[in-house]
C-alpha positions as protocol buffer text, in pm:
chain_id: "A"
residue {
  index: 1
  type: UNK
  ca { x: 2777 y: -630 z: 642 }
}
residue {
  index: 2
  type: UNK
  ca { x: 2636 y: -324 z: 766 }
}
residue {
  index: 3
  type: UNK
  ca { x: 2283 y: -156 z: 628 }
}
residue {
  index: 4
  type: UNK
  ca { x: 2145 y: -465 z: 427 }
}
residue {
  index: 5
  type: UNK
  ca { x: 1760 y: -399 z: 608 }
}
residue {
  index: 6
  type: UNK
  ca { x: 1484 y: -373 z: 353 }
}
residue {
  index: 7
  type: UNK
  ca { x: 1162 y: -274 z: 491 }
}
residue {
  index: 8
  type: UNK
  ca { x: 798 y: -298 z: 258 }
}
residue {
  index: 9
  type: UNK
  ca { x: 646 y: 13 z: 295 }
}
residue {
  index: 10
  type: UNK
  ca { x: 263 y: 98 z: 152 }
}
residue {
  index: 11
  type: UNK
  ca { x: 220 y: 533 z: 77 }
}
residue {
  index: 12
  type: UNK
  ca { x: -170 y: 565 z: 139 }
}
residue {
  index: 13
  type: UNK
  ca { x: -345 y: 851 z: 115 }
}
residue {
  index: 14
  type: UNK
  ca { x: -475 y: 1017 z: 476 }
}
residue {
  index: 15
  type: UNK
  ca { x: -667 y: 1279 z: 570 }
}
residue {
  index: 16
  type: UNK
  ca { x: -341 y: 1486 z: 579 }
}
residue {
  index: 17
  type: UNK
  ca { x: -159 y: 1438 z: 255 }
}
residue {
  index: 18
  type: UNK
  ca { x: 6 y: 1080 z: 158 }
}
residue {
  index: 19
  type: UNK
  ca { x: 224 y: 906 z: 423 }
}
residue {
  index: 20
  type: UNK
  ca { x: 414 y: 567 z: 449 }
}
residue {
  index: 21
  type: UNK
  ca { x: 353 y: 282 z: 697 }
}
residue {
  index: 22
  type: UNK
  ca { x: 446 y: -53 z: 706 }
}
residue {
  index: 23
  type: UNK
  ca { x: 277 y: -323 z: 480 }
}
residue {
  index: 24
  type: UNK
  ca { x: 41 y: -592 z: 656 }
}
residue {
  index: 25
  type: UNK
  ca { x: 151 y: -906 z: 607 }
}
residue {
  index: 26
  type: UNK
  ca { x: -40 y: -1297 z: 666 }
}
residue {
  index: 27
  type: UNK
  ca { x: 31 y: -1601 z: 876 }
}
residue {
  index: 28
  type: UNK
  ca { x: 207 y: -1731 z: 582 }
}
residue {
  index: 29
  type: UNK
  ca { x: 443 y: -1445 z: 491 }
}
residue {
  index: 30
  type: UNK
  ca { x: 232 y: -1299 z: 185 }
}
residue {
  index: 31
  type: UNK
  ca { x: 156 y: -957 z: 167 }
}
residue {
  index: 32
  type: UNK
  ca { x: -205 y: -871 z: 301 }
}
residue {
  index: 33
  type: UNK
  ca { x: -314 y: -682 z: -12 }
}
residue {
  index: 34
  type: UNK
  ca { x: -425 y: -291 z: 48 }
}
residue {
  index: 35
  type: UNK
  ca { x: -319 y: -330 z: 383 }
}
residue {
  index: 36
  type: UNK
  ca { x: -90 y: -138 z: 669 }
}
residue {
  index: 37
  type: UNK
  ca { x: -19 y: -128 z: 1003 }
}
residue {
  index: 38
  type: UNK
  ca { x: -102 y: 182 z: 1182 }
}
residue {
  index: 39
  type: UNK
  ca { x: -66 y: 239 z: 1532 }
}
residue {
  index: 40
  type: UNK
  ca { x: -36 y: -161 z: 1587 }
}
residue {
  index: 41
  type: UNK
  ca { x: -332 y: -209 z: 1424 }
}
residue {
  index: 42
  type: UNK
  ca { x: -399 y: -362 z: 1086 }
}
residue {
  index: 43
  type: UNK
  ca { x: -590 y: -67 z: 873 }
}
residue {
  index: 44
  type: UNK
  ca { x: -691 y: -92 z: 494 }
}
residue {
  index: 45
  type: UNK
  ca { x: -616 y: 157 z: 252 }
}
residue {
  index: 46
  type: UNK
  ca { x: -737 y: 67 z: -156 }
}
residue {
  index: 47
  type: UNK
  ca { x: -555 y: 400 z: -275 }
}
residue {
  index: 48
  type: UNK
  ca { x: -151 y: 408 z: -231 }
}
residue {
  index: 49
  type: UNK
  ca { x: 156 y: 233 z: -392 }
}
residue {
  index: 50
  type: UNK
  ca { x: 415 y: -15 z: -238 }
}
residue {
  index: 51
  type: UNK
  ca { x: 761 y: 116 z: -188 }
}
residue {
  index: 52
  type: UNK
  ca { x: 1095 y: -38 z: -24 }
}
residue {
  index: 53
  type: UNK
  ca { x: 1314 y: 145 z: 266 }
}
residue {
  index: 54
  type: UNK
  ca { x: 1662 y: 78 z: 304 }
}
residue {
  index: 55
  type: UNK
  ca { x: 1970 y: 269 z: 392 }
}
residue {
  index: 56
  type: UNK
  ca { x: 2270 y: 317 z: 137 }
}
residue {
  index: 57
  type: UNK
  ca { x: 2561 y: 387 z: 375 }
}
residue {
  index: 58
  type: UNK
  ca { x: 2428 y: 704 z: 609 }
}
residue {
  index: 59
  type: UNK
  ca { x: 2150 y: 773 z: 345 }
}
residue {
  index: 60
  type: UNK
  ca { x: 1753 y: 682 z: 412 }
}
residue {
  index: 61
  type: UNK
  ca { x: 1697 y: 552 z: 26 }
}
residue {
  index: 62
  type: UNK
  ca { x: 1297 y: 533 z: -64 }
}
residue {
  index: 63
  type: UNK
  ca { x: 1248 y: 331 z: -389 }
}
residue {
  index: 64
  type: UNK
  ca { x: 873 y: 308 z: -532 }
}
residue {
  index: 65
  type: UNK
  ca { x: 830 y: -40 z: -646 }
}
residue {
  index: 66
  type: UNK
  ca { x: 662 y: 8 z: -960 }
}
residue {
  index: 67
  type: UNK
  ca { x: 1007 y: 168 z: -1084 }
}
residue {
  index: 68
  type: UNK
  ca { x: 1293 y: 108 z: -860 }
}
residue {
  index: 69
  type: UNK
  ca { x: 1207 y: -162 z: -631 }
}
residue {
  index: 70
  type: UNK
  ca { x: 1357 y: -463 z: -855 }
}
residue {
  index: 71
  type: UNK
  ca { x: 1689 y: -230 z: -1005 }
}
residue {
  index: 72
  type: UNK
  ca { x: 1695 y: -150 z: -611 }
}
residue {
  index: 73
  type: UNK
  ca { x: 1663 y: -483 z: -445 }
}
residue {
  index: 74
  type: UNK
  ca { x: 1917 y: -637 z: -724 }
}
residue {
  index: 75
  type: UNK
  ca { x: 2173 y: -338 z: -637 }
}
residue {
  index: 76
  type: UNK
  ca { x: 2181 y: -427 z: -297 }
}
residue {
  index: 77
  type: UNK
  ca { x: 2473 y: -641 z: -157 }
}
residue {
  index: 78
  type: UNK
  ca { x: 2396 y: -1007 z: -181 }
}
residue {
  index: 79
  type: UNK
  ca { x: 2360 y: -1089 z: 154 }
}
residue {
  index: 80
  type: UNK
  ca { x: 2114 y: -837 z: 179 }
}
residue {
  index: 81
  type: UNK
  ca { x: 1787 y: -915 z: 436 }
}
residue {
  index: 82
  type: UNK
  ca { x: 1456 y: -844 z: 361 }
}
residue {
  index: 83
  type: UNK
  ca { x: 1307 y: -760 z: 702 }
}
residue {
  index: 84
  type: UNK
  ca { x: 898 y: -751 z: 736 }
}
């Protein structure tokens, strides 16, 4: 099955506008709360939403999670991996 990656992404607020990175996550697998990785390093951020990345055929599909994450995540083949 081909494009069945789903990355977490946060959208924080920086001095430049809003941008995504990749959500921080703990030894156990949880989701470090407020938390991305930029440049390697773990940085927190208190304003920004939670948003999944994943690819439907050739197109980069950006789903907010407060909305579209669940409808998104359930539309997705069923073998579908959640990468973090």
């Amino acid at each position: 099955m081909a494009n069945s990656k789903v990355t977490l992404l946060r959208r924080v607020r920086v001095d430049g506008g809003w941008r995504y990175y990749p959500a921080a996550y703990a030894q156990n697998g949880k989701v470090k709360p407020e938390v991305v990785i930029v440049a390697g390093q773990e940085v927190k951020h208190p304003t920004g939403y939670y948003a999944l990345r994943y690819y439907k055929g050739a197109k980069l599909i950006i789903a907010p999670e407060a909305d579209g994450c669940s409808r998104s995540i359930c539309s997705l083949n069923a073998g579908a991996a959640f990468h973090h």
